[in-house]
C-alpha positions as CSV (number, residue, x, y, z in Angstrom):
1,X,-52.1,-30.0,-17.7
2,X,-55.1,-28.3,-17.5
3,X,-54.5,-28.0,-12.9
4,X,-51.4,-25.8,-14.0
5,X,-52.6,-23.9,-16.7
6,X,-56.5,-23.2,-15.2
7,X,-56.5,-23.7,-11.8
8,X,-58.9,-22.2,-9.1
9,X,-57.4,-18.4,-9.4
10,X,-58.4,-15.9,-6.1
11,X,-58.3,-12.2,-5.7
12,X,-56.7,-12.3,-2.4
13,X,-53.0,-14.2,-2.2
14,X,-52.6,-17.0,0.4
15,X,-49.4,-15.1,2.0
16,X,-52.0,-12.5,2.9
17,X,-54.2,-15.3,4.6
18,X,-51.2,-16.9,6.3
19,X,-50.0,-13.3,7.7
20,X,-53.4,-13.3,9.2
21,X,-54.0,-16.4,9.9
22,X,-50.1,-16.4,12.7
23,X,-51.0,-12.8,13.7
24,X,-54.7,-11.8,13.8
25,X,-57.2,-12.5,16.8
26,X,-58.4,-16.1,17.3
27,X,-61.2,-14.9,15.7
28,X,-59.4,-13.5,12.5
29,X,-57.0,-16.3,12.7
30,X,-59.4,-19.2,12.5
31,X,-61.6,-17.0,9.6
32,X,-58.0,-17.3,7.5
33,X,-57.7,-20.7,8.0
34,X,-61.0,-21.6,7.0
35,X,-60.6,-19.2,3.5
36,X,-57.2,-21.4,3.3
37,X,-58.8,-24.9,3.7
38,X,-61.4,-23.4,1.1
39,X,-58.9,-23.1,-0.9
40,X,-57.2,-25.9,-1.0
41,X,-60.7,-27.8,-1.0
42,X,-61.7,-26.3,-4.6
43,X,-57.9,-27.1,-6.1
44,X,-58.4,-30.6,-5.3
45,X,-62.4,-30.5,-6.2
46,X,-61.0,-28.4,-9.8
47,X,-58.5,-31.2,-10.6
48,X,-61.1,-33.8,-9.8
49,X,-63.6,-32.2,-12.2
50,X,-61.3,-31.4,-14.8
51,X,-59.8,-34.9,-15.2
52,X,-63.0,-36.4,-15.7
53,X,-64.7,-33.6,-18.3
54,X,-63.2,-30.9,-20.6
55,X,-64.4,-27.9,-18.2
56,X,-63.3,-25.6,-21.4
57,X,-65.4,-27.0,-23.8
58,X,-69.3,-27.7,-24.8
59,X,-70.0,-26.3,-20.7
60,X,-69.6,-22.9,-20.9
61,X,-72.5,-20.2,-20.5
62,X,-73.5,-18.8,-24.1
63,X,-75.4,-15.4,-24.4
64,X,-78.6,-16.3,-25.9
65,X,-78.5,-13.5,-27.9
66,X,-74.6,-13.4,-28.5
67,X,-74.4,-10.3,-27.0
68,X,-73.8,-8.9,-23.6
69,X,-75.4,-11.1,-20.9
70,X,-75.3,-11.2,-17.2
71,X,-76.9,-13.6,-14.7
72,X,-76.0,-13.0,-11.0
73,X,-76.9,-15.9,-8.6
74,X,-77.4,-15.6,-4.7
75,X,-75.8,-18.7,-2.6
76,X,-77.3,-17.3,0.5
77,X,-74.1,-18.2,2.4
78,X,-73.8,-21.8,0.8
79,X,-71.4,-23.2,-1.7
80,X,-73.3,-25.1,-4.7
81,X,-72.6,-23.2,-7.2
82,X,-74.4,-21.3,-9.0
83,X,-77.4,-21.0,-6.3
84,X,-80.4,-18.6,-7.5
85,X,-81.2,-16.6,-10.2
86,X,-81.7,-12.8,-8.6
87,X,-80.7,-10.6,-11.4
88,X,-80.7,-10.7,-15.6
89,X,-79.4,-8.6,-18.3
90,X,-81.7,-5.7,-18.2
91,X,-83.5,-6.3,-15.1
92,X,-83.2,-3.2,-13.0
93,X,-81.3,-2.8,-9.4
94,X,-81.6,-5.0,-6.8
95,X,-81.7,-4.1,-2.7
96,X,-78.8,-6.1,-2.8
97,X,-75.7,-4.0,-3.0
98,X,-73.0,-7.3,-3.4
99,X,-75.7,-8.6,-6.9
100,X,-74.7,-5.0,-8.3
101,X,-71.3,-4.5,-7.9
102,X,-71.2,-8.1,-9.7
103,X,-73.8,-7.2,-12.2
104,X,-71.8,-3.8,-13.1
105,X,-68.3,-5.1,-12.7
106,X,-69.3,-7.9,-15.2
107,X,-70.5,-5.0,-17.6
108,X,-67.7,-2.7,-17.2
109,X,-65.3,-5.3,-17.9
110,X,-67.3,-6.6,-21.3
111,X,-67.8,-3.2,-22.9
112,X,-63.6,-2.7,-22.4
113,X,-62.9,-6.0,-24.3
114,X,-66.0,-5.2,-26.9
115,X,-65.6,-1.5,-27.3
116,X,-62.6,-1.1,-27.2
117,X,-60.4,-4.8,-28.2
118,X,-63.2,-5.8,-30.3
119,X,-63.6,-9.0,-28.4
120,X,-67.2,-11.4,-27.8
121,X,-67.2,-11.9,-23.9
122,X,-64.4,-13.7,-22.2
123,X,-63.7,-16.5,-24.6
124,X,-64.4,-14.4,-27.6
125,X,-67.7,-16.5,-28.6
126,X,-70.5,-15.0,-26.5
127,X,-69.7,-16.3,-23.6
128,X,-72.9,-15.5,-20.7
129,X,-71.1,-14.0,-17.4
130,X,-72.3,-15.5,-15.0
131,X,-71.7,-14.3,-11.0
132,X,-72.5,-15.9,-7.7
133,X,-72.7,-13.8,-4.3
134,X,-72.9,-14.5,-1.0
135,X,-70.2,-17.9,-1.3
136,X,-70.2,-18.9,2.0
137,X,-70.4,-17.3,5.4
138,X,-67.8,-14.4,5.7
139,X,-65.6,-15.9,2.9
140,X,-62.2,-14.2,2.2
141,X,-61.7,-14.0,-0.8
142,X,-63.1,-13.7,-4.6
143,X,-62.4,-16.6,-7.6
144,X,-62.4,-17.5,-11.3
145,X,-63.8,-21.0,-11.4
146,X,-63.0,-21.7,-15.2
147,X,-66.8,-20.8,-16.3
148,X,-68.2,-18.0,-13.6
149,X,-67.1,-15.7,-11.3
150,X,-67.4,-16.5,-7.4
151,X,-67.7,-13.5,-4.3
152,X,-67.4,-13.6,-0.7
153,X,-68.5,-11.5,1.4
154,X,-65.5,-10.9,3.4
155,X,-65.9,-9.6,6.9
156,X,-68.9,-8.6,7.4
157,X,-70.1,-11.0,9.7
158,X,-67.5,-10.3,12.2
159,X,-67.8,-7.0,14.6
160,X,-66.8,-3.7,12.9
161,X,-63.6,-3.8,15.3
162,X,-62.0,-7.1,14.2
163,X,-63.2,-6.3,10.0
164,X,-60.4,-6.5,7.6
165,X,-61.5,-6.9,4.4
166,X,-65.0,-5.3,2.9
167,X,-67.2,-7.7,0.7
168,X,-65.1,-8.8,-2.6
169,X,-67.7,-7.2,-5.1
170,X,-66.7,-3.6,-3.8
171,X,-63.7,-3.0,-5.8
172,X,-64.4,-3.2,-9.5
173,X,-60.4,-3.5,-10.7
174,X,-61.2,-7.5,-8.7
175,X,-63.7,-8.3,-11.3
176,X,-62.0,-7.2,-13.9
177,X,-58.6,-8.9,-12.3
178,X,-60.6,-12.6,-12.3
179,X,-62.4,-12.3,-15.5
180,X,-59.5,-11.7,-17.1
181,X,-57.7,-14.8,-16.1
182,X,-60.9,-16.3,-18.5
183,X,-59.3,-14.2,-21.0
184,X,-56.0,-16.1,-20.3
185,X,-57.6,-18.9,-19.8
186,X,-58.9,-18.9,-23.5
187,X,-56.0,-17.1,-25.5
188,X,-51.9,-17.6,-24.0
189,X,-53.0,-20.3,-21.9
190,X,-50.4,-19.1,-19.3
191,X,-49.3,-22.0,-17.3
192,X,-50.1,-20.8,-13.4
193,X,-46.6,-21.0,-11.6
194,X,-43.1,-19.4,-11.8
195,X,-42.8,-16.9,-14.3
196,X,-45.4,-17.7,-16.5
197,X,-47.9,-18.0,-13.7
198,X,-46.6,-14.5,-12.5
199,X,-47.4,-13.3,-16.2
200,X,-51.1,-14.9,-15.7
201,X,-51.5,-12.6,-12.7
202,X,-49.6,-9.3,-14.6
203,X,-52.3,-9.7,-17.3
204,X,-55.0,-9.5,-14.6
205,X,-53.6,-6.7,-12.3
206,X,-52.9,-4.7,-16.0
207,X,-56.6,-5.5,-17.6
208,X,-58.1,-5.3,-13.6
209,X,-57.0,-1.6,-13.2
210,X,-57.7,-0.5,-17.3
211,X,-62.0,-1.6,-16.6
212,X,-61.5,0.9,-13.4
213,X,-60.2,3.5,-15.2
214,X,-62.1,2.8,-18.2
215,X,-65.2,3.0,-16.1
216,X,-64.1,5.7,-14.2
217,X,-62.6,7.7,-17.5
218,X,-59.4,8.8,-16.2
219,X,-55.7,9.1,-18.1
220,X,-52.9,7.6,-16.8
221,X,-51.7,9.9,-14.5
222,X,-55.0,10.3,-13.6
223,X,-55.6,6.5,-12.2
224,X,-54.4,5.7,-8.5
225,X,-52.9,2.4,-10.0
226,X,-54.0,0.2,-7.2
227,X,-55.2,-3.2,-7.2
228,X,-58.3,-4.1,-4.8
229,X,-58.6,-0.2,-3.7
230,X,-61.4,-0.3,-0.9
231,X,-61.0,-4.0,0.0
232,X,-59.7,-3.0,3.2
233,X,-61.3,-1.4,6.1
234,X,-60.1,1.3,7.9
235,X,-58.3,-1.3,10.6
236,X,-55.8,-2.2,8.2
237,X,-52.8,-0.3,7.3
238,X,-53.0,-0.3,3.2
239,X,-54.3,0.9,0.4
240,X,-55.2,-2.1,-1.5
241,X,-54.0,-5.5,-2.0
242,X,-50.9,-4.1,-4.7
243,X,-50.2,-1.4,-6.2
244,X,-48.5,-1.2,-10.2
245,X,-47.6,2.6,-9.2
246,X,-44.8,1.4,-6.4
247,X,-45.3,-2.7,-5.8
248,X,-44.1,-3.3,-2.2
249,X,-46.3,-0.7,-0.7
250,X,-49.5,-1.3,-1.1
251,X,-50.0,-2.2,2.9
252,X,-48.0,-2.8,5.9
253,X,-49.7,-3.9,8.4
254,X,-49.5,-5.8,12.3
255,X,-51.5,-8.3,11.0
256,X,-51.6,-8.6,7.2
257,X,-47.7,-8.3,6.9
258,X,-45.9,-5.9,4.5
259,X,-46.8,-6.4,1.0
260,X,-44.2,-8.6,-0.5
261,X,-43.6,-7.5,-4.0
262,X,-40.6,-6.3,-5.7
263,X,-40.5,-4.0,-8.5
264,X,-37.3,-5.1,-10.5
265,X,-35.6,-8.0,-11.1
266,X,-33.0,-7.5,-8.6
267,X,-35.4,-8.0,-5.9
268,X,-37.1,-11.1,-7.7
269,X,-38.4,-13.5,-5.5
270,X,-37.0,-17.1,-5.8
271,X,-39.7,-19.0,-3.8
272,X,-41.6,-22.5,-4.1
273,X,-44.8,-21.0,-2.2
274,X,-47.4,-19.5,-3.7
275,X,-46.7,-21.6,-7.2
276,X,-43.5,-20.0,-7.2
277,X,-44.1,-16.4,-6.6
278,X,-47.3,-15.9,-9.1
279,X,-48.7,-12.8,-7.0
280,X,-45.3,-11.5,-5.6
281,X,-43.1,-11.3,-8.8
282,X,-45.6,-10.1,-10.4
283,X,-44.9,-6.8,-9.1
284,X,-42.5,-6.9,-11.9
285,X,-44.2,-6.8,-14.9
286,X,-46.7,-4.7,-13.7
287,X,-44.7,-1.8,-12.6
288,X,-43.1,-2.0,-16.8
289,X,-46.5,-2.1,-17.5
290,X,-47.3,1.4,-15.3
291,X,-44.1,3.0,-16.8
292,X,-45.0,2.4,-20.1
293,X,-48.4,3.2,-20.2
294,X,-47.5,6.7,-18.4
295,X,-44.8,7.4,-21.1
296,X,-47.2,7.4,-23.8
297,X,-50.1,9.0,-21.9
298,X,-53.2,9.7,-22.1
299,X,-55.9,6.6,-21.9
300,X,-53.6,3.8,-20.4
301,X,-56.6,1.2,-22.1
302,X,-55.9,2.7,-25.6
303,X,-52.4,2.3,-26.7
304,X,-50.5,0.5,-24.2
305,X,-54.0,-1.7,-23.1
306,X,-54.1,-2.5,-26.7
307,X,-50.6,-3.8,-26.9
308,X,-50.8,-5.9,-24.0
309,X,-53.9,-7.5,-25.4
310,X,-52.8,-8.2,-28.9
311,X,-49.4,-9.7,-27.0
312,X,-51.9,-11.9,-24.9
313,X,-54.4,-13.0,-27.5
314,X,-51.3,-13.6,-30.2
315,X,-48.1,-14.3,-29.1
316,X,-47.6,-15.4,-25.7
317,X,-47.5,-19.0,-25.4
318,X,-48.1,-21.3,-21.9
319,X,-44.9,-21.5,-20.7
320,X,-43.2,-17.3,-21.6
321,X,-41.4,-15.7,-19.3
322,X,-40.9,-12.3,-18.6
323,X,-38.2,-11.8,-21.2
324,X,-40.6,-12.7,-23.5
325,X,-42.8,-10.8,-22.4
326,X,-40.9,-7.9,-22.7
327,X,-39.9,-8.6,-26.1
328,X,-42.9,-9.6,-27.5
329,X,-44.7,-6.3,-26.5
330,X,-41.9,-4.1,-27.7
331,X,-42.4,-6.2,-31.3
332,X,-46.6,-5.7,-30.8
333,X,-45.7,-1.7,-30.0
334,X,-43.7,-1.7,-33.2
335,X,-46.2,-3.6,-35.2
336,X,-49.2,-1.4,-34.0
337,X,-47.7,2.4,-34.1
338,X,-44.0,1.7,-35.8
339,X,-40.3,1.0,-35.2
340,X,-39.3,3.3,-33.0
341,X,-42.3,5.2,-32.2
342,X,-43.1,6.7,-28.8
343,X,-45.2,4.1,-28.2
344,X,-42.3,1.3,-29.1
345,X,-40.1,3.4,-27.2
346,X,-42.1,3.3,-24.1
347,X,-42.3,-0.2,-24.1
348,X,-38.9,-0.8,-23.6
349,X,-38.1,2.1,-21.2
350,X,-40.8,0.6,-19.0
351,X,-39.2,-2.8,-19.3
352,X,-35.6,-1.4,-18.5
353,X,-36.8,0.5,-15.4
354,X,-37.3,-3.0,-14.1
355,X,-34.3,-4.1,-15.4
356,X,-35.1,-6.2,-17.9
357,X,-33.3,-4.9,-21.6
358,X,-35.7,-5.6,-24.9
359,X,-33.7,-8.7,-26.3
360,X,-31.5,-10.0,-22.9
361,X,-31.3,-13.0,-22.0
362,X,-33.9,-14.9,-19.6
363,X,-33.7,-14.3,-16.1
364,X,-35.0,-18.2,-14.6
365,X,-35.5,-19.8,-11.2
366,X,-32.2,-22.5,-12.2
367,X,-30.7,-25.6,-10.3
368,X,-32.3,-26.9,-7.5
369,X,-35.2,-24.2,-6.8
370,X,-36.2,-25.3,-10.1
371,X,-36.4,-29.0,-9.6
372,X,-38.0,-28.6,-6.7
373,X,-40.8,-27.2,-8.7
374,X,-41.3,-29.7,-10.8
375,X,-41.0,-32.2,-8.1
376,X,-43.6,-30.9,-5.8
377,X,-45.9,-30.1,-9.6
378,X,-45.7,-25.9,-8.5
379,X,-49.6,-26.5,-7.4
């Protein structure tokens, strides 16, 4: 079902908004509400649109020259998508600080999958990226629409007192985080809920963070390892939106909450919300992913980046788990620098730290949390 496997995918969790939306001011309550009825208003507009045409298809944005390019579009606070042309590939600067952070996240985030995976754009055919700023007025939140990438602006338009999240352009690991779920969208196909869904999310978080430090050229040990770093202003009591360094700390805070997310399977998260624990569980995978990649050292985007991506582009199917997951990258870090290799090796020490052994068996939501899934469609 194309609802389940590409739905509208945001930066920002809707526990966060909910947190907000029972503890904030009336003013930061009602602003949470609205970003969740946005929400829920582009699922059902997404499942409308996608039942009628093959989104995927003959209607994506090509590069004209099949190369690297970027159109960013200003909605000037509305929501018909894409709005106006302010910036090209090549054109220099604007005024507008929100149309560059898009601009250069979009680039950042290219030149990783090019330079380095040897992949074309998103879909691996040229696809153009295109960005629109300014979505709505004070929008909370940033999205992956299936074809382009889609900013709010956060708080700004609320007084410096009562701000709790900066514009979403601001943190480049968020661009990188939503384009990738194109990448996902186009290769395992990951269908978004459960563990699966929580896999689609891992792969974003773990190809989010490698454009940051790719940009920023720093090792693993180097990289601060959060998620959304500079998302939050100085009234909150966080660091980011998650962290792959020690998921479950990234904020806790009077009125965002305490971030949810465990970091082993002992502490996974059976729960029918948010499509069954996508952003929370995936604390999981990430955190293997962090272990491993500061076993082997170094660039984190050249070994243990590279087999992540060839696991994503080549052997994960819709429905994996994180079982195989795990096994599937330990058989890509074989494949890629041999049996047993440090690299191999890391791989499955940084799936054991979160508990989960290179050949186990499948840890599953069973019985009735499960068909309460499939009854309710885990959407």
């Amino acid at each position: 079902m194309h609802s389940q496997r590409h739905p509208i995918e945001c930066i920002l969790p809707e526990h966060i908004l909910k947190e907000i939306a029972t503890n904030g001011t009336e003013t930061q309550k009602q602003k949470a509400m609205d970003s969740i009825a946005v929400g829920y208003q582009l699922k059902a507009e997404w499942a409308m649109r996608a039942s009628l045409v093959d989104l995927f298809a003959d209607t994506l944005p090509l590069a004209a020259g099949g190369g690297k390019e970027r159109i960013v579009y200003d909605l000037k606070n509305g929501s018909s998508l894409p709005g106006s042309i302010v910036r090209r590939e090549g054109d220099p600067p604007a005024s507008d600080a929100a149309v560059n952070e898009a601009y250069d996240g979009c680039g950042v985030t290219y030149d990783l999958y090019k330079e380095v995976y040897g992949r074309n754009s998103i879909n691996n055919s040229g696809m153009r990226l295109d960005s629109s700023v300014h979505y709505r007025t004070g929008y909370d939140n940033a999205f992956w629409d299936g074809k382009q990438m889609v900013y709010g602006d956060g708080d700004e338009n609320l007084p410096a007192d009562e701000r709790l999240f900066n514009r979403f352009t601001i943190a480049v690991d968020i661009i990188g985080h939503e384009l990738t779920h194109g990448v996902t969208q186009f290769e395992a196909k990951l269908v978004y809920s459960q563990q699966p869904g929580a896999l689609n999310e891992h792969m974003s978080d773990v190809f989010g963070s490698l454009v940051k430090q790719y940009q920023l050229g720093q090792t693993a040990d180097q990289a601060d390892w959060i998620i959304g770093a500079g998302l939050l202003t100085e009234n909150v009591n966080g660091i980011g939106i998650r962290t792959m360094k020690a998921p479950g700390t990234a904020y806790d805070d009077p009125v965002l909450g305490k971030d949810p997310q465990p970091a082993h399977m002992r502490d996974y998260v059976n729960t029918i919300s948010d499509n069954g624990g996508v952003h929370i569980n995936s604390g999981i995978p990430n955190h293997a992913f962090y272990r491993a990649a500061m076993e082997i050292g170094g660039n984190a985007w050249e070994k243990a980046g590279q087999i992540w991506y060839v696991t994503l582009r080549d052997k994960l199917t819709e429905n994996s788990n994180f079982q195989q997951c795990a096994d599937l990258t330990h058989q890509t870090a074989g494949e890629l620098f041999g049996s047993d290799s440090l690299e191999q090796q890391a791989v499955k020490n940084g799936w054991a730290g979160v508990g989960i052994s290179i050949g186990g068996e499948p840890s599953e939501p069973q019985g009735c949390f499960e068909a309460a899934l499939r009854f309710i469609g885990a959407a």
